[in-house]
C-alpha positions as CSV (number, residue, x, y, z in Angstrom):
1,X,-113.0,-87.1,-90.5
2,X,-109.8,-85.3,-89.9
3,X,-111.5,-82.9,-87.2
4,X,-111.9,-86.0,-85.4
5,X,-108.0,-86.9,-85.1
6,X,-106.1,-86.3,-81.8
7,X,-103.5,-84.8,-82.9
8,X,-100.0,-84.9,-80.3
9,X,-96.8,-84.4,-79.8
10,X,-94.5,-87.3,-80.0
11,X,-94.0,-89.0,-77.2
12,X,-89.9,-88.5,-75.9
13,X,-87.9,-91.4,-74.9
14,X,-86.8,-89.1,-72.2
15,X,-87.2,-90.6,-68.7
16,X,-87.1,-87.4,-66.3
17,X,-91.0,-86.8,-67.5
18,X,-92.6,-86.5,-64.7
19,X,-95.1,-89.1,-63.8
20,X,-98.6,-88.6,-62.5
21,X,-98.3,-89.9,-59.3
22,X,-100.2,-92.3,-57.9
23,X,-102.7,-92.2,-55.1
24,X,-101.8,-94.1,-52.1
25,X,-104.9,-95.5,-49.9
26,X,-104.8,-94.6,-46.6
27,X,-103.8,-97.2,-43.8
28,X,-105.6,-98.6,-41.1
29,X,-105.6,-95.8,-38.1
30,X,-103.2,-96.5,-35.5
31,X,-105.6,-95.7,-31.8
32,X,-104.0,-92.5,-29.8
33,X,-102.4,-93.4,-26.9
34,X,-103.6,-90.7,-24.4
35,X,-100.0,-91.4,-22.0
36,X,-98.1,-90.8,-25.4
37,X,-99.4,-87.7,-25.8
38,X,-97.0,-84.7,-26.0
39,X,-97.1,-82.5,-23.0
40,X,-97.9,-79.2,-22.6
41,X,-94.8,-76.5,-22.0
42,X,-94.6,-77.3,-18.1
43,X,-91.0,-75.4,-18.0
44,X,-92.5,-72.1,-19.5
45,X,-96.1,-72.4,-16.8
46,X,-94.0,-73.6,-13.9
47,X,-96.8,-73.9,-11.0
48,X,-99.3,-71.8,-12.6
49,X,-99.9,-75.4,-15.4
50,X,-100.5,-77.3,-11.6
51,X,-102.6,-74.9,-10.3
52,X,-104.6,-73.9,-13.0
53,X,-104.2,-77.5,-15.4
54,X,-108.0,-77.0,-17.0
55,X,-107.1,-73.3,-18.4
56,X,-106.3,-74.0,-21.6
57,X,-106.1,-71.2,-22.9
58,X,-103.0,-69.6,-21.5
59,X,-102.9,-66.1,-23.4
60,X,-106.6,-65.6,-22.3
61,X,-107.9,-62.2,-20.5
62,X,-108.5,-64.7,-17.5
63,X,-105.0,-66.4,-17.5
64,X,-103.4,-63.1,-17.9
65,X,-106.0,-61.4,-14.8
66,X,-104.3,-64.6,-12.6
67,X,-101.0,-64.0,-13.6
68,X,-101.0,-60.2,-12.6
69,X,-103.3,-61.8,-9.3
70,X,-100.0,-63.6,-8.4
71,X,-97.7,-61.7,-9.0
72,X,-99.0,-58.6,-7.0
73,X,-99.1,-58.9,-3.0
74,X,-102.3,-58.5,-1.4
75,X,-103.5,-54.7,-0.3
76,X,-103.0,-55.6,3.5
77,X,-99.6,-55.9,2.7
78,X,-98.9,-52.4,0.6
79,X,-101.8,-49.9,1.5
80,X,-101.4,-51.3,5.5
81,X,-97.5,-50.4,5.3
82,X,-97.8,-47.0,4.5
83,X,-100.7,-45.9,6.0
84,X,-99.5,-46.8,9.3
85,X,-96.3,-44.7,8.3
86,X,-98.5,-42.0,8.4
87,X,-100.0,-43.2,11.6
88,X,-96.6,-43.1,13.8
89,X,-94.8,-41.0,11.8
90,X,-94.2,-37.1,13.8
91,X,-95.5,-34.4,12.3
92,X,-92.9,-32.0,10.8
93,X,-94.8,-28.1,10.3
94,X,-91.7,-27.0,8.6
95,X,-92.1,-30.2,5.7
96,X,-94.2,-28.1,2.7
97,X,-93.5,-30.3,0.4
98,X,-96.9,-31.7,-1.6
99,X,-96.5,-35.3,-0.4
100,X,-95.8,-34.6,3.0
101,X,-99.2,-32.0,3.2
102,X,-100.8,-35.2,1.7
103,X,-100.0,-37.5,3.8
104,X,-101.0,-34.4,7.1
105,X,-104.7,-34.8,5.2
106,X,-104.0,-38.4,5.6
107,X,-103.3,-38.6,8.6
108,X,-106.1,-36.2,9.7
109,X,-108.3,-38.6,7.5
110,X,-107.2,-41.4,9.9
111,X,-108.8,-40.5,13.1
112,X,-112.2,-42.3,13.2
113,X,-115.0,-42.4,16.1
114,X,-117.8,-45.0,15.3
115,X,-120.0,-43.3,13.5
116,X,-116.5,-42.0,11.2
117,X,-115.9,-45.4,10.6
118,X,-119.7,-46.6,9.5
119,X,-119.7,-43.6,7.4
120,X,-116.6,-44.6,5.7
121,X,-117.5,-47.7,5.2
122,X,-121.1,-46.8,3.4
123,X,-119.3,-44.0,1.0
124,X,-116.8,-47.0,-0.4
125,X,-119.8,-49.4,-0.5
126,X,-122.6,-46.9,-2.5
127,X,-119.6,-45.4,-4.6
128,X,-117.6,-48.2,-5.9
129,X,-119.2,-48.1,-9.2
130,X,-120.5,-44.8,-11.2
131,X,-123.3,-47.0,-12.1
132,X,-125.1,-46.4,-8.6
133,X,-128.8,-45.4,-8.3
134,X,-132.2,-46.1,-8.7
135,X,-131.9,-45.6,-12.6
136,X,-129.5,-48.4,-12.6
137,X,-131.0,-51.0,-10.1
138,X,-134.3,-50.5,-12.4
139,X,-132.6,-51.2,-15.4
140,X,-130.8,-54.3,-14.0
141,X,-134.1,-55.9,-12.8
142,X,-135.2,-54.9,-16.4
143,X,-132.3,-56.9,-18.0
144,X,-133.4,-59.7,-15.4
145,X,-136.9,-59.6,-16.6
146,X,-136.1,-60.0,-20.4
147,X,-133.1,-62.3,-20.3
148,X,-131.3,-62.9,-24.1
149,X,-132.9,-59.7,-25.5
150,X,-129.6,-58.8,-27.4
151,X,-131.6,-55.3,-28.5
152,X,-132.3,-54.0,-24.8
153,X,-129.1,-55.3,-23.9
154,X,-127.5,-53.0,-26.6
155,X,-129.4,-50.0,-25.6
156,X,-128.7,-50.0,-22.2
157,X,-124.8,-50.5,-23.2
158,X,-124.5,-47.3,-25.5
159,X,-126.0,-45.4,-22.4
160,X,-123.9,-46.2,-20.1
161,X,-121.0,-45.7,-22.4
162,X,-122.3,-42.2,-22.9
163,X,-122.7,-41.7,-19.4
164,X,-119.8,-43.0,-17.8
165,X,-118.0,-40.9,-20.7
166,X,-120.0,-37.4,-20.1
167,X,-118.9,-37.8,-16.3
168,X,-115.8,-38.8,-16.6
169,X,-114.8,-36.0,-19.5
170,X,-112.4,-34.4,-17.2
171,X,-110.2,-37.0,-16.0
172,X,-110.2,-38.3,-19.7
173,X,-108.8,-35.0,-20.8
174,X,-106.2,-34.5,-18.4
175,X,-105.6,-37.9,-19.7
176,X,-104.7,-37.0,-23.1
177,X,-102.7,-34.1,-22.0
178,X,-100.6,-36.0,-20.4
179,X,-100.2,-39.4,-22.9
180,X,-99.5,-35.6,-25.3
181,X,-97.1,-34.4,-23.0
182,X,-94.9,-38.3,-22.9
183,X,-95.4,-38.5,-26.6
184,X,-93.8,-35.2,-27.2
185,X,-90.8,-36.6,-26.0
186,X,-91.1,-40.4,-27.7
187,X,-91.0,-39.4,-31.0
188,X,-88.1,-37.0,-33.4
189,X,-87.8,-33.0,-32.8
190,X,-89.1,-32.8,-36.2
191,X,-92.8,-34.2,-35.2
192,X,-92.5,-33.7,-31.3
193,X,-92.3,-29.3,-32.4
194,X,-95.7,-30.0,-34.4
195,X,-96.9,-31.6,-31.5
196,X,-96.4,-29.2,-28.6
197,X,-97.4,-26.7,-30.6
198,X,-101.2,-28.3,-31.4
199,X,-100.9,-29.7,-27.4
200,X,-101.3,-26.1,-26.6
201,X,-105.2,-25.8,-28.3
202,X,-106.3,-28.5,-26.3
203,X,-108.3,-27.1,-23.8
204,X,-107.9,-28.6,-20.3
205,X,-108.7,-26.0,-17.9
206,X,-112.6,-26.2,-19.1
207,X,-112.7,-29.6,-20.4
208,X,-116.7,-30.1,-20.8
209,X,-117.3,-26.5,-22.0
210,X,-113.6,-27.3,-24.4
211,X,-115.2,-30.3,-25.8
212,X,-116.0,-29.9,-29.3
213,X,-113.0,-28.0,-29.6
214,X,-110.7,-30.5,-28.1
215,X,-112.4,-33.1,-30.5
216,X,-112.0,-31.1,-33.7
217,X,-108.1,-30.6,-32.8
218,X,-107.2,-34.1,-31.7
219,X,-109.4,-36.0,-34.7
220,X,-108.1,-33.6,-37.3
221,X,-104.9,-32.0,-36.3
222,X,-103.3,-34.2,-34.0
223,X,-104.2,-37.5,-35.3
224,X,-103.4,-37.0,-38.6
225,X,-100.4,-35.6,-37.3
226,X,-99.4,-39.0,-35.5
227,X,-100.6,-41.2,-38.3
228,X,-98.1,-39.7,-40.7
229,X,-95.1,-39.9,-38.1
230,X,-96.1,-43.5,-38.2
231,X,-96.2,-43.8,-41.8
232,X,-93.0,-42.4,-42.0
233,X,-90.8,-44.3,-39.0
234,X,-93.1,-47.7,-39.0
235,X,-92.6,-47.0,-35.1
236,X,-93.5,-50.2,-33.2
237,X,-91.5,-48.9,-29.6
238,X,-93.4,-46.7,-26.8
239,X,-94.3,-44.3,-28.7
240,X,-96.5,-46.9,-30.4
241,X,-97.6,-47.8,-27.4
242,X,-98.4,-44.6,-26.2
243,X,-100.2,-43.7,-29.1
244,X,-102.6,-46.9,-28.9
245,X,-103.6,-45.5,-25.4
246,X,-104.4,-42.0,-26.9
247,X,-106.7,-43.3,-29.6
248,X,-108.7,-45.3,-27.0
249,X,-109.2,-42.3,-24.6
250,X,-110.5,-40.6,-27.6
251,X,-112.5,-42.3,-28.4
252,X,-114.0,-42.1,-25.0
253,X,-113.8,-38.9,-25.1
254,X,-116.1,-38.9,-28.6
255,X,-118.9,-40.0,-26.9
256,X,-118.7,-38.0,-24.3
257,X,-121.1,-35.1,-24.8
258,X,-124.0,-34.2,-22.6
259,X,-126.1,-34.9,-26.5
260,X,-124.8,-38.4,-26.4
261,X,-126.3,-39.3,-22.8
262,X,-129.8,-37.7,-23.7
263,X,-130.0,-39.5,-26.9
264,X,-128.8,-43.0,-25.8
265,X,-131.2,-42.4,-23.1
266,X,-134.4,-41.7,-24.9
267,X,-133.3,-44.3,-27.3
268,X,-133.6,-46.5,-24.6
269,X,-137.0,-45.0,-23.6
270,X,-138.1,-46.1,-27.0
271,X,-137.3,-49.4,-27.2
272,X,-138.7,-49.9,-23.5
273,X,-142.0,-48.0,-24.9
274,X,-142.4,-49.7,-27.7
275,X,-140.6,-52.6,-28.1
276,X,-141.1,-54.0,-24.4
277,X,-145.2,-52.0,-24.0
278,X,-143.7,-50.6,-20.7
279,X,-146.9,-48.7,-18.9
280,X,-146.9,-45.1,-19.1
281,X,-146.4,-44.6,-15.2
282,X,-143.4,-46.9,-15.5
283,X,-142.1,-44.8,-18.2
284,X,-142.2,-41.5,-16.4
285,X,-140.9,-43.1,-12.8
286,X,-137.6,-43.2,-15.6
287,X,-137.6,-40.0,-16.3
288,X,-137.5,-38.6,-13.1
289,X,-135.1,-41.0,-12.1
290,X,-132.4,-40.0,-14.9
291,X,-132.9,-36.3,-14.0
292,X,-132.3,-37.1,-10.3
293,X,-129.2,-39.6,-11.1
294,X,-127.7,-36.7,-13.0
295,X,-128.2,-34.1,-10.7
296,X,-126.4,-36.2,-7.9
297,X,-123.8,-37.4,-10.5
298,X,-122.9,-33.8,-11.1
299,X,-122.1,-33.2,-7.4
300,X,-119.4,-35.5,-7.4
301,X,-119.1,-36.8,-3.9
302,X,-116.0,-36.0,-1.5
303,X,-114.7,-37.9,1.3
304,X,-111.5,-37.3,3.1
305,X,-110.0,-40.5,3.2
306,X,-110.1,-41.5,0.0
307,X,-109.5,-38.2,-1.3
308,X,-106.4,-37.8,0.6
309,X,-104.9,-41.4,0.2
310,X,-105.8,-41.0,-4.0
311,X,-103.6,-37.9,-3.5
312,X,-100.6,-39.7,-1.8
313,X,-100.8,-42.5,-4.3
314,X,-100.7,-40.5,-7.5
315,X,-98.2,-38.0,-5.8
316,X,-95.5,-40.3,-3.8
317,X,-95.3,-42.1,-7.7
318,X,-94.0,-38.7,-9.1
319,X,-92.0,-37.6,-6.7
320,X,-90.4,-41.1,-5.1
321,X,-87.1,-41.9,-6.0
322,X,-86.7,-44.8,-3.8
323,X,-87.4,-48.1,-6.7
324,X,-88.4,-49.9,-2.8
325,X,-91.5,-46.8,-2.2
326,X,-92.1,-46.8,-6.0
327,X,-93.0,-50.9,-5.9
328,X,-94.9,-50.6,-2.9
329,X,-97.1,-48.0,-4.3
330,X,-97.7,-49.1,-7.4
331,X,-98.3,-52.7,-6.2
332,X,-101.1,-50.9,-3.6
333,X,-102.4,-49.3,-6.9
334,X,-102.5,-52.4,-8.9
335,X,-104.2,-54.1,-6.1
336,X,-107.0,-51.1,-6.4
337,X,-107.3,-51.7,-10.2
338,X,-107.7,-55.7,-9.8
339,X,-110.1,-55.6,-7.0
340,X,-112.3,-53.9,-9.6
341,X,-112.2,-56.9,-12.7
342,X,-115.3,-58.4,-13.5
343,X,-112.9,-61.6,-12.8
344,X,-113.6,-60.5,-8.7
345,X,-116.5,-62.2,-7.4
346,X,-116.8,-60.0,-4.6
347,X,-117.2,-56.5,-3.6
348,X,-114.1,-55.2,-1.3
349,X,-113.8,-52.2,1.2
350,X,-110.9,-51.5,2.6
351,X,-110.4,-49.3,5.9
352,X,-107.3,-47.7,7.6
353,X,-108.3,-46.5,10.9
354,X,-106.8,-44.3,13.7
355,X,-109.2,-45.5,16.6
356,X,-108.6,-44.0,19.9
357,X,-105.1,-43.8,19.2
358,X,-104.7,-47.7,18.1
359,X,-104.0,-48.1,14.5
360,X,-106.2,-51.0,12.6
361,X,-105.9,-52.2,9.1
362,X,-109.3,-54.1,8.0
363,X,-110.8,-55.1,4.5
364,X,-114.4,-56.6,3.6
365,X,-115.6,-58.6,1.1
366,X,-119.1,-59.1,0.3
367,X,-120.2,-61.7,-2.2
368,X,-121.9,-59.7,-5.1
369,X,-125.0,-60.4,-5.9
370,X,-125.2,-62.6,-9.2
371,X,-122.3,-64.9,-7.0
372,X,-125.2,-65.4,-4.1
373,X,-128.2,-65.9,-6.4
374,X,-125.5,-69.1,-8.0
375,X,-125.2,-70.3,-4.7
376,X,-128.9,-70.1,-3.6
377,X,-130.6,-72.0,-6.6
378,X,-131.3,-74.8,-4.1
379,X,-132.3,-72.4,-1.1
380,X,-135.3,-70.9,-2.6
381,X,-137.6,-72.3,-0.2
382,X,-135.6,-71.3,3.2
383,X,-136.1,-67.3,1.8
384,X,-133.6,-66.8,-0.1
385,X,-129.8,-67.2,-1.0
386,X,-127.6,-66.5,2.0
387,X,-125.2,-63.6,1.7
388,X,-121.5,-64.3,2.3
389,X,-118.7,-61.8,4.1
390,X,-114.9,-62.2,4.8
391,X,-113.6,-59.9,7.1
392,X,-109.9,-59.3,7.8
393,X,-108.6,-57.1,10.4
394,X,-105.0,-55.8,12.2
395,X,-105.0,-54.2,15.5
396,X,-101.3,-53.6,16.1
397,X,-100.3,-54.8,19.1
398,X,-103.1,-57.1,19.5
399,X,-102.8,-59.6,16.7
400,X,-104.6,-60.4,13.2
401,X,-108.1,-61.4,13.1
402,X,-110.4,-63.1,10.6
403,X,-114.0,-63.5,10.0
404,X,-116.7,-65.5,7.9
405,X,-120.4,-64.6,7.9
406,X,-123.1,-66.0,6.6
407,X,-126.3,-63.9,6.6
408,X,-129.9,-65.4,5.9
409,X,-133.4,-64.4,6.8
410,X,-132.0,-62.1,9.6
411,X,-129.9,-64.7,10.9
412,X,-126.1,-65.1,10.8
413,X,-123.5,-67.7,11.0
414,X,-120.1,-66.8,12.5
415,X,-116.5,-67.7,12.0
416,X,-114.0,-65.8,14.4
417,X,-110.5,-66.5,14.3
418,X,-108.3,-64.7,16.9
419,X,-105.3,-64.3,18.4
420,X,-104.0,-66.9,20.8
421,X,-103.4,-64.7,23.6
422,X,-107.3,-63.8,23.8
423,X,-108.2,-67.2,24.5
424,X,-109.1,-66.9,27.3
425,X,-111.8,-64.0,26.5
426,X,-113.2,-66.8,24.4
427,X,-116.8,-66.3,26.2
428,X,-116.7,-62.5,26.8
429,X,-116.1,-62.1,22.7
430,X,-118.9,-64.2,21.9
431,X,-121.0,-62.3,24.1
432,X,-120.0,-59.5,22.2
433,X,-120.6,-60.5,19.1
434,X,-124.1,-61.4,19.9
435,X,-124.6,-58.1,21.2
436,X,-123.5,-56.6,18.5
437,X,-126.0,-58.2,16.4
438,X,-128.3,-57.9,18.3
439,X,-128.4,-53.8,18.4
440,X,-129.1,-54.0,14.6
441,X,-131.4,-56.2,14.2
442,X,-129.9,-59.5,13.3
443,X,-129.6,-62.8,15.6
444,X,-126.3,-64.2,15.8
445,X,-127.5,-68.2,15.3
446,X,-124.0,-69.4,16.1
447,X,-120.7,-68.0,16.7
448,X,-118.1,-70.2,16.0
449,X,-114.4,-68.8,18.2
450,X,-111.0,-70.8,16.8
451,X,-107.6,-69.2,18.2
452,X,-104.9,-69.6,16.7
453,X,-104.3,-71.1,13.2
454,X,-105.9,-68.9,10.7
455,X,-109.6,-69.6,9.3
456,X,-108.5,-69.3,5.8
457,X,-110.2,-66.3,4.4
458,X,-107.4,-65.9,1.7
459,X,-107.8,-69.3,0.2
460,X,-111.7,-68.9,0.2
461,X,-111.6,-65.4,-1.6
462,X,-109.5,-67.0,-4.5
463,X,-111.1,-70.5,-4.2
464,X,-114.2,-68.2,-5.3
465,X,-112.1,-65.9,-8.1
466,X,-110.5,-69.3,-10.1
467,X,-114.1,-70.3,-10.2
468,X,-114.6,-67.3,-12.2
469,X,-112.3,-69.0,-15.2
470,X,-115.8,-70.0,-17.4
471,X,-117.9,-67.3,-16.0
472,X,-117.6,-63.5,-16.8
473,X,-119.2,-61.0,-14.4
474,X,-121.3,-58.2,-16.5
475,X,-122.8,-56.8,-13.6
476,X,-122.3,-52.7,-13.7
């Protein structure tokens, strides 16, 4: 009987003990007033919250790919400024510097006759991506042909990884030589000593042939290194910064071995063999289009232009001291780096040309190809999705002149906007233009001719790019 007894303290007359409290039912739910609402930061997004009011994400890749979009002018306004320096500027034979011989090759570079300029054109079109080949057109169509398979999808990514590393092991060294060299003078004497002095095995003068080497030192010498001057300081300035970027190029650089592409490759064959029952004849057409890709890969392709103006760029951002030069070029360069976001739903050459002593500044963009098969879902019938091209181009002393065509089943559409004081060769252009269709094969359906006001080309390139806010391009 007693085991049965509750046995407790007395109960206290105190009143401070505290009280279960008790639990309050919920009211009745007042509706939301949607103009009560509180508003978004409009002070902090100024115009970019009108402009771009259904992003609502504001730290996105997207939102921050805009704001950069903004805030950099627009190529025809950086790369046309100096490239017409070099047009009319004398030449001095006495000038050795390295920027001026540059910007001779430039210049050189510059003078065009027709068949320069087609030929420029067609080495910026089949080279603006590594990914460029009969390899890679196959395997997109075989992407196309098994949509959601996450599997293929993976082993096509691990090659190209491995590929665009193997050929790009060069650059990706001189890379970390030089994020080496800027570190060395980030971080205290004590580390920075330690540092040159394992710099030094990195091997940059053979860089393919150095690999392995220039792995081993950098993952267990230099690293290490790095990780216990962090350790130590709990540095969060450049040098943390800096050192960020070193770890990614590694490990770039770890998957960079001519092993790495042939396994990732017949990896790939494997799963295409086995997985998707690819015939045997289909298998083998594969084969002999890796080899070939690689052999042409290897031969890396060289074109004046280019070559030269890459030199002035990286060389005029060394040497400069003007902060005015310094922006322009590395506004030009940041215009380069955008044009190449998956963000850009179009593919953009640019051309600076010296033609029969009249300088001309033009750029291109062509709708890429995913963009044209959106637009022709409903088309299907009439053969196909139209292709669309913007054309700008700057003849000084003649005036600024824009284009839009639209290309279908042979046939084109044309927008012309030029200069007032060619009105009245209104009739003799057209003729022209038809001509010049004509010659290669097309049929100019109708040519359109406005003078004056400009056709807008601008606001249709990035009426086509803020459309890209809820689709990403994945296209290699």
């Amino acid at each position: 009987m007693p085991d049965n007894l509750r046995i407790t303290p007395p109960v206290t007359n105190n009143e401070n003990i505290n009280k279960i409290p008790i639990t309050k039912q919920p009211g009745p739910m007042t509706p939301i007033d949607p103009s009560k609402v509180v508003q978004p930061n409009t002070d902090k997004q100024g115009d970019t919250n009108a402009r771009f009011e259904f992003l609502l994400n504001r730290n996105s890749v997207f939102s921050k790919f805009l704001e950069q979009l903004n805030q950099t002018p627009a190529l025809s306004e950086t790369l046309q400024k100096f490239t017409f320096e070099a047009f009319s500027r004398p030449e001095n034979v006495h000038d050795n510097r390295s920027a001026a011989l540059f910007m001779k090759e430039l210049t050189a570079a510059m003078k065009m006759e027709s068949a320069d300029i087609l030929k420029n054109l067609t080495f910026q079109s089949n080279n603006r991506t590594k990914f460029t080949g009969s390899i890679f057109d196959v395997l997109r169509n075989t992407l196309n042909e098994y949509p959601g398979d996450r599997n293929l999808e993976q082993a096509i990514s691990d090659f190209l990884k491995a590929y665009d590393g193997y050929f790009s092991t060069a650059d990706t060294t001189q890379t970390i030589a030089k994020e080496l060299d800027t570190l060395s003078h980030q971080i205290p004497n004590s580390y920075s000593k330690q540092l040159k002095e394992l710099t030094e095995e990195v091997i940059t003068d053979q860089p393919v042939k150095g690999l392995d080497l220039n792995l081993s030192v950098l993952k267990e010498k230099i690293i290490p290194l790095l990780s216990k001057y962090i350790t130590a300081s709990n540095d969060y300035g450049t040098a943390r910064d800096t050192i960020t970027l070193l770890v990614h190029n590694l490990a770039r650089l770890n998957i960079s071995s001519h092993q790495e592409v042939v396994e990732t490759f017949t990896a790939l064959l494997d799963y295409c063999k086995y997985e998707l029952n690819l015939p045997e004849p289909k298998m083998n057409e594969l084969k002999s289009m890796f080899l070939k890709t690689v052999t042409e890969a290897s031969q890396k392709p060289a074109n004046p232009l280019f070559d030269s103006l890459m030199k002035v760029l990286s060389e005029n951002m060394k040497q400069s001291s003007s902060g005015v030069t310094q922006s322009l070029y590395r506004d030009t360069l940041t215009s380069l780096l955008l044009d190449n976001s998956v963000y850009m739903p179009f593919n953009h050459i640019f051309l600076p040309i010296n033609y029969n002593g009249q300088f001309m500044f033009t750029e291109i963009w062509i709708e890429k190809e995913n963009e044209k098969k959106k637009s022709g879902k409903g088309n299907a019938e009439a053969g196909g999705a139209p292709i669309h091209l913007y054309l700008t181009f700057d003849i000084k002393k003649l005036g600024y002149f824009e284009a839009a065509v639209s290309f279908s089943n042979g046939k084109a559409d044309i927008q012309l906007n030029c200069p007032p004081s060619l009105e009245k060769d209104r009739r003799a252009i057209s003729e022209k233009i038809g001509d010049i269709f004509t010659r290669n094969g097309l049929t100019a359906q109708s040519i359109e001719l406005v003078t004056g006001k400009s056709a807008g080309t601008e606001k249709q390139i990035l009426r086509k790019v803020y459309e890209r806010k809820n689709v990403i391009d994945v296209t290699v």
